[in-house]
Every structure is written in structure tokens, then in C-alpha cells.
N, C-alpha and C positions, 0 to 999 in steps of 0.2 A: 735107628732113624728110619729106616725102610720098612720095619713093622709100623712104627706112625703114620708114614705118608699114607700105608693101604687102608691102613682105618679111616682115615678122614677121606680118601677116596670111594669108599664104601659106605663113608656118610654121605656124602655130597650125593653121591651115586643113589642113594637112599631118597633124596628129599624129592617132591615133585617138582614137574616143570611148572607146576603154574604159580610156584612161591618164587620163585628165582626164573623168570623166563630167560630165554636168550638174548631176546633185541631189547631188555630195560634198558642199557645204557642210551640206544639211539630213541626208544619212547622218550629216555628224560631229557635227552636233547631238544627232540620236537614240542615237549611240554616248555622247556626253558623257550624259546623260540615264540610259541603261540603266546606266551605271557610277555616276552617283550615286546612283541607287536601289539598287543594289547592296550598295556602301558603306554606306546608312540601315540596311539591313534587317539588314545585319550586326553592326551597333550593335546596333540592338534586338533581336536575338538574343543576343546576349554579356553584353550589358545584363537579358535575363528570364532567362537560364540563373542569372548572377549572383546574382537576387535570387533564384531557385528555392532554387541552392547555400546562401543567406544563411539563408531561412527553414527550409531542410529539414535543415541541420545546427543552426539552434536548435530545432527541434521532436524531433531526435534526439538531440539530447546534453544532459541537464539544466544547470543552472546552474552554474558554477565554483563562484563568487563566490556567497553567499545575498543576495539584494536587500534594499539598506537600506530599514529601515521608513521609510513617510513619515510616521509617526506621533510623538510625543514618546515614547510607549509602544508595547508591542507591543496586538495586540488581545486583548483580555480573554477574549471568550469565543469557540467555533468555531461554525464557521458552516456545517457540514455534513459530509457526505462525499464522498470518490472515485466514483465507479459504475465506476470500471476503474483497474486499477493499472498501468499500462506499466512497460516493462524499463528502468531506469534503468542506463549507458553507464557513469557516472561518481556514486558517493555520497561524500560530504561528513560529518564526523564533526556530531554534534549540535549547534547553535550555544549559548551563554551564554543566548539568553533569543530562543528562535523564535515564542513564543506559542504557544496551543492546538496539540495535535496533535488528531486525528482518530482515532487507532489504532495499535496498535504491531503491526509485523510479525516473523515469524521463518521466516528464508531459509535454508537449510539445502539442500546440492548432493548429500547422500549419505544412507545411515542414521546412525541415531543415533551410533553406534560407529563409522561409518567416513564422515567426510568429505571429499569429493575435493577444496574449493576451501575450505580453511580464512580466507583472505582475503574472503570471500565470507555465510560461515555467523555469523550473530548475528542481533541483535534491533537492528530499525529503527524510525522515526518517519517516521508518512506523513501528509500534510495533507491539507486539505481538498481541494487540488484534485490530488492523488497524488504530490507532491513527499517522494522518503524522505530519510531522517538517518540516519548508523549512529550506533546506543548506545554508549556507550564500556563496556568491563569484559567481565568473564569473563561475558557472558549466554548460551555457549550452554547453560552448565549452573545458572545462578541467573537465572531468569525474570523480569524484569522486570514490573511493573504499573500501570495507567493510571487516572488519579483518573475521575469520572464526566462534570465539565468538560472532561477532555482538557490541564489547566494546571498535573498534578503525575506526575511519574513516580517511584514507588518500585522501587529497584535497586540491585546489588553493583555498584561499577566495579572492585573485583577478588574477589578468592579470600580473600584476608586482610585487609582492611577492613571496617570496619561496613556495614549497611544506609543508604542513603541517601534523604532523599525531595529532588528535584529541583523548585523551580519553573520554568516553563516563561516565565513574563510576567516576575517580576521576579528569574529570574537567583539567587536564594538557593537555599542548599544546608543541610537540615537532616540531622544523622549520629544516627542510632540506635546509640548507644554499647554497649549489654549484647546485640546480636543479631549475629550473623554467620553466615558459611559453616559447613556442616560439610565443606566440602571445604577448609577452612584447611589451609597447610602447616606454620604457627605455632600456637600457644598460642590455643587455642579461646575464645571469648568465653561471659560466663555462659550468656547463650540462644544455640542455634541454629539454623538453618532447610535443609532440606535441597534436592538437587538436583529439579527439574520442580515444586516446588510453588506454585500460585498464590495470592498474596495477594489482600483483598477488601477496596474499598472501600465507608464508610455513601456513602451518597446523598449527604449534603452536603460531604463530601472532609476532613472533620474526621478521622478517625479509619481504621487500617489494621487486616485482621485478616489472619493467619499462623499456617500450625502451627510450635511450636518444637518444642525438646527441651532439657534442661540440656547444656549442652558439657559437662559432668565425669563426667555419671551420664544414659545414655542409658535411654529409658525412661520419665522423670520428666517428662514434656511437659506440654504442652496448647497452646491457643489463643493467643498474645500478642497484643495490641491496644495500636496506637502512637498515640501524639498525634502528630501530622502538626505542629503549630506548634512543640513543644520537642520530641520525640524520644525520651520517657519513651514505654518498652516496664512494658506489664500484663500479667502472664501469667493466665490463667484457665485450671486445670485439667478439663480435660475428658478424660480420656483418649485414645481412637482417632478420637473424633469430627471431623470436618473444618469447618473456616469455612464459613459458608454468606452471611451478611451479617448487618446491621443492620436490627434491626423499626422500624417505622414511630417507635415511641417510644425509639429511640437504641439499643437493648438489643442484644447482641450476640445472635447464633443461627447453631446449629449444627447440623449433618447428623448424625446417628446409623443407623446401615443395616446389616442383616443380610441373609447370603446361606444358602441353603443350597441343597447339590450344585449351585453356579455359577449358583442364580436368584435373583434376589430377592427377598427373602421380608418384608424389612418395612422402613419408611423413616420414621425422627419427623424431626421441626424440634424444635430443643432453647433454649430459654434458661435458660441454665447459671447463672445467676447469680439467677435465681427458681425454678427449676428444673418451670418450666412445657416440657411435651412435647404438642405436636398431631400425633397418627399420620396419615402419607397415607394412602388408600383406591388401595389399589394396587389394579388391572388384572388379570385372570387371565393376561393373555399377556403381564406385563408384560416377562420376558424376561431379562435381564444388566443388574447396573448398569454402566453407563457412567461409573463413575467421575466425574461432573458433577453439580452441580445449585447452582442460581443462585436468587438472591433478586430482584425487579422492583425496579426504580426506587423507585416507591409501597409497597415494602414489604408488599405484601397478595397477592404469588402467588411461588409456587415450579417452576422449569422444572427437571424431572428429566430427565438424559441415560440412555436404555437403548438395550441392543442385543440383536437378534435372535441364535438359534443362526445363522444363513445369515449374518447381520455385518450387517445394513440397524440404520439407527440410527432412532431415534423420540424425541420430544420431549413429554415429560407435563408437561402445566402444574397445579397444584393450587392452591385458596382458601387461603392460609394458615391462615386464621382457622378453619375445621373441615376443612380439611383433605380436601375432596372435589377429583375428578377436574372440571378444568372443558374441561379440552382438549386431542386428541390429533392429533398430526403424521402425514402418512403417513409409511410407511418410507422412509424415503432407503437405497436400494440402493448398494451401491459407490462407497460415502461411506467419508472417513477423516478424522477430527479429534482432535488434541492438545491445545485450546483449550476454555475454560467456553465456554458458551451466555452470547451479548448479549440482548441486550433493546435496540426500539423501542418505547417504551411498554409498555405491557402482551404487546403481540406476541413469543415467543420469535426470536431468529435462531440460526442453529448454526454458526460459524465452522469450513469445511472445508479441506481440499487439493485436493477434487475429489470432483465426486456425479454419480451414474449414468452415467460416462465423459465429464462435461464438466468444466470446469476452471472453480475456482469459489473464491472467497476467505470468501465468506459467503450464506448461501443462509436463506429464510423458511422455516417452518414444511413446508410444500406441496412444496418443494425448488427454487423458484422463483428462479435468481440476483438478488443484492441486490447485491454487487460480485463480478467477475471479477478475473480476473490474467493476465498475459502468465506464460505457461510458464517464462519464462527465469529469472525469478523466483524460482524452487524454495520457493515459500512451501509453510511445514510449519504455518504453526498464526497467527494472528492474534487479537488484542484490540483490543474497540471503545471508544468514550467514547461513555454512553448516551446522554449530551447531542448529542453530533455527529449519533446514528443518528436523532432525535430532531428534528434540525432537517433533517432531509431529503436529500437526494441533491445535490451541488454539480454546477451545468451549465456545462459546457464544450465545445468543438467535436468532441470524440470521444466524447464521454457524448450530444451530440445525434445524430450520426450513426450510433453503432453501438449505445448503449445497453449492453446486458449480453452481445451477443453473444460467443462466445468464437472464431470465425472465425480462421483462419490470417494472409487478410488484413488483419484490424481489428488486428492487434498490428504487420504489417510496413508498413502505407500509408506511411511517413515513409522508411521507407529504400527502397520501390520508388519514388515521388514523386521523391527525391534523385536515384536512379540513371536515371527517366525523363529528369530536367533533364538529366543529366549528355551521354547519347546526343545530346539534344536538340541539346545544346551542341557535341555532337561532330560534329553532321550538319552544322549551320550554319556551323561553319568550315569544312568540308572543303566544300561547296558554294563557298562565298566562296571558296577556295581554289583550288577546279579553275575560277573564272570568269576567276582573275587567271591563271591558267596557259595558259589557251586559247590556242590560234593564232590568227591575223586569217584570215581567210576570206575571197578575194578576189569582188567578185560576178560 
């Protein structure tokens, strides 16, 4: 037994140390060790790519599915606005009863006359916190309108159907049976209302005003005013005169305006049914009408849209009640809008496409962005709910971060974000990848 042990001692003894070192055991430790740390971090890479990819595809693609209310009802009243409208991926047709919208939008990819993404071009419903709805119906040529709450939309969902007024909370649908398109392919209805004109809600969402026409004897119009609860259309002759709103005391009132060689030369507020008229105290530079002009909330001032010979737009507010100059907007330069003048309060807004080369969905008096839009958007023209504008600006993490800016990056953060994880994701495997590939490197 002790002649064996010396031989294999005198083997051992024999072999070099660089076959059998001393410290392999703690080498192979610290090899075990580096590969498990290896493996951890490779997890937790795969692992935050993961939730990057999770978050950055919910932050870029709206909702399929609209989220069940966790209410018995929907909510009654809105509870603000967007301060930015991002590019929505994927829109969803209107739901049965979404509650309050915030404003209705109109997207449009081309000119009026030539639209390049007809899938694309209509009138939407955007929330409080910028989530749209497509309108159903022929609205790129019958304009749809939005009660003052934000909780009734009056609209054609076609060409040959009545007017409809839509609730928003509980899902009824009231039909204005004697008003229709004048763009019917069918048997005209007794009133009609034509293409681009806006209807005007009173203040308290009772009552619609519309210009018609008779369908059989064109000419023979005026004003019609709908009861919004039964759908009994009024007609109030007025001739050329345009809707303007509701006075403080229910009364209907309407715009009366004369131009001469392309200025405007005089502007009343009309209630037709007293036949009381209060003249504005126009401006010597008042300029072009703008084809606009809005009645407040409160009923006690009037926002007239003009425009300059150079195209800059301007915003006259007057007292209803005598009819004086109380307030004038700077010119907004290389401004374009389709849409009335909102109101916050007493404050006019001017719903644009874009003003002095920014992009802009609705701008103050000053020209100061109130809400922006993602370009991709091709927004043409936007309506507010006073009440939304009213209850102030809705904050969310990209309304705190960029506010109104209209920056390249403040519309792409979600899809560079996405596509950083993505590299991210791409580095860490291929790292983990080339560790497991290595050769052993003898020492």
C-alpha cells in the first residue's frame, strides 16, 4: 500500500502545474459566479425591454376595446379638456352612450374637393383626455354639432335621413322628422338644411337653431329651432339672416350683416320674433366679415370673426345690450379656420388648422395655443363644449411635460421610446449571446 501511495505521488509530482493549477477550484467558482450574473442580467433585460415594448405599444396604439364604465351610468357631466390631441393608430366608431365628449373634430387628408384618404376624412369625438370616436354618417358634407354640456350631438348619419339629436349619457336617439339633407338622393323632406352650415345651441341644451330652406320651393327659408326632447322643428322666418344663438331670456337671435365692395359695413343682432335689432359699433378697420359670429355662454356678448385684406384673422367682442366695441384680438397671421368662435367664459377662442406657422387646434384671443394637434391628424376645423372649455384643461403626463408645445419630438416620444427599448433589447441579447459563444481562454 505505501509502495502505491509513492508512485502516484511521484506521478502527481510529475505532472506540470499548468495542467492541474492550484486555484482551479476558486477559478471555477468565479467562472460559475460570472455566468450566473450573466444569466440575472439577461433576465432583467428581456424582462425591462418587455415592459418598455408593453407600455410603449399601450401609449401608442389607443384602445381596441372602449373601457367599461365602472359606473352604473356613464358620467353626467365633462370634466375638462385635452391640451394636446395625439395621432390616434386605430379609431373606434362612436359607442351607444360614451358620456360627455369634450369637442368634436374634423380630419380631412386633402381639399375640400379632393380627398386623398376618404377612410380617414369625417367628424370625430374627442374626450377629455384626447381619446377620438368616429361619427357615423355622411358628416363630411352635413356638419355635425355639440350641445354646450358636451352630452348631445346633433347630426345626419346619412344623406337621406332626418336630423338626429344623439344622447351621449343615456344612449337615446331623438329624429327631427320634417328636416333633412339638401343633398338627398330621395324625396326631399319639408325643411332642409344645407352643406357646411352650423347649428347653434341655447346655453341650457333645450333648444337647436339651423338655417333651412323649404325642400319643394327653395328660397322660402329662415331659421328653424328644434326642441331637442320631442324633435318638433319651428321654422322662424328671417330671411338671409344667420343663427347667432339664444338671449339670455330664451329668445332666439340672429346675425344680420351688410357688406359693401368686400368690407363690412354694418352688423345688427336681430330677435326676430320681437323684432328688436341692436347695431354693433363696428371698427373703421374692421375689415372682411368672416363669415362667424357667436353668442357667450351668459348671453350678454357677441364674438364677430373678421378678416384682414393680407388674410390675418381678428376677434371683436361686443356688449350685446348696446352693442359697443368691448374687445379686440391681435391679428392672427397665417391662420386658417372653418369652425365658429368657442368661448371660455366670456373669453373668445378661435378654433384654427394652424396660426403664424404653428400648429394649433384652438388658440385665445392673443394667439396663444389652448390646444395643439399632432399634424397627422389633418385637423380642418374643431367644435368645443363651453362647459368642457369652462372647466379647464385635463392633466395628464404629456399635457405636464410638453404642455402646448408643438415640437416634432412632443408628438414622436412613444414611438422613439418603443424603438429605444427595442435596440435596447437588441444589445442585450446579442451581448448575452456573444458571452455564451466565447472560447475558454486557457491561462
Amino acid at each position: 500500500m505505501s509502495d502505491l501511495r509513492n508512485r502516484l505521488d511521484d506521478l502527481l509530482a510529475a505532472v506540470p502545474t499548468h495542467v492541474v493549477p492550484d486555484d482551479l477550484a476558486a477559478r471555477a467558482r468565479s467562472a460559475g459566479v460570472r455566468r450566473r450574473r450573466v444569466r440575472r442580467a439577461g433576465v432583467v433585460a428581456a424582462a425591462a425591454v418587455a415592459v418598455l415594448v408593453a407600455l410603449g405599444a399601450v401609449a401608442a396604439l389607443p384602445r381596441l376595446v372602449p373601457v367599461a364604465p365602472t359606473r352604473l351610468l356613464p358620467v353626467q357631466s365633462i370634466e375638462g379638456y385635452p391640451v394636446r390631441i395625439d395621432y390616434p393608430y386605430l379609431t373606434r366608431a362612436l359607442p351607444r352612450r360614451p358620456g360627455p365628449v369634450a369637442g368634436l373634430l374634423e380630419r380631412a387628408t386633402g381639399p375640400v374637393d379632393h380627398n386623398l384618404r376618404p377612410d380617414v376624412n369625417g367628424w370625430y369625438a374627442v374626450t377629455a383626455d384626447g381619446h377620438q370616436w368616429r361619427l357615423p354618417g355622411e358628416q363630411s358634407e352635413m356638419r355635425p354639432s355639440l350641445s354646450p354640456d358636451g352630452t348631445k350631438i346633433a347630426l345626419f348619419t346619412s344623406l337621406d335621413t332626418p336630423m338626429v339629436i344623439r344622447d351621449l349619457v343615456t344612449g337615446e336617439v331623438t329624429a327631427v322628422p320634417d328636416l333633412g339633407s339638401s343633398m338627398a338622393e330621395g324625396e326631399l323632406r319639408p325643411w332642409v338644411t344645407f352643406p357646411g352650415e352650423f347649428s347653434v345651441w341655447s346655453a341650457d341644451g333645450r333648444h337647436v337653431a339651423v338655417m333651412v330652406d323649404r325642400g319643394s320651393a327653395a328660397g322660402t327659408g329662415g331659421i328653424g329651432v328644434i326642441d331637442v326632447a320631442t324633435g318638433r322643428l319651428r321654422v322662424v322666418p328671417v330671411g338671409v339672416q344667420s343663427p347667432l344663438g339664444f338671449g339670455p331670456d330664451g329668445q332666439l337671435l340672429t346675425m344680420d350683416s351688410r357688406s359693401v365692395d368686400g368690407e363690412l359695413a354694418s352688423v345688427a343682432v336681430v330677435a326676430p320674433e320681437t323684432n328688436r335689432r341692436t347695431s354693433l359699433v363696428l371698427p373703421n378697420d374692421v375689415g372682411q366679415g368672416g363669415g362667424d359670429a357667436r353668442l357667450s355662454p351668459d348671453g350678454t356678448q357677441v364674438a364677430l370673426l373678421t378678416k384682414t385684406d393680407a388674410g390675418s384673422l381678428r376677434i371683436l367682442r361686443f356688449d350685446l345690450a348696446s352693442g359697443a366695441l368691448v374687445a379686440s384680438s391681435g391679428r392672427l397671421s397665417r391662420a386658417f379656420t372653418g369652425c365658429p368662435v368657442a368661448f371660455d367664459g366670456s373669453q373668445a377662442l378661435l378654433p384654427v388648422s394652424f396660426v403664424e406657422g404653428r400648429t394649433a387646434s384652438l388658440v385665445a384671443e392673443d394667439g396663444t395655443p389652448v390646444v395643439v394637434a399632432d399634424e397627422r391628424n389633418d385637423l380642418r376645423c374643431s367644435q368645443w363644449a363651453s362647459d368642457a372649455l369652462t372647466a379647464g384643461p385635463t392633466d395628464n403626463l404629456t399635457s405636464t411635460l410638453f404642455g402646448t408645445s408643438a415640437a416634432w419630438g412632443t408628438w414622436w416620444w412613444r414611438e422613439m421610446a418603443l424603438g429605444a427599448a427595442v435596440l435596447a433589447g437588441l444589445g442585450a441579447w446579442w451581448r448575452l449571446r456573444r458571452r455564451r459563444t466565447r472560447p475558454a481562454v486557457a491561462p
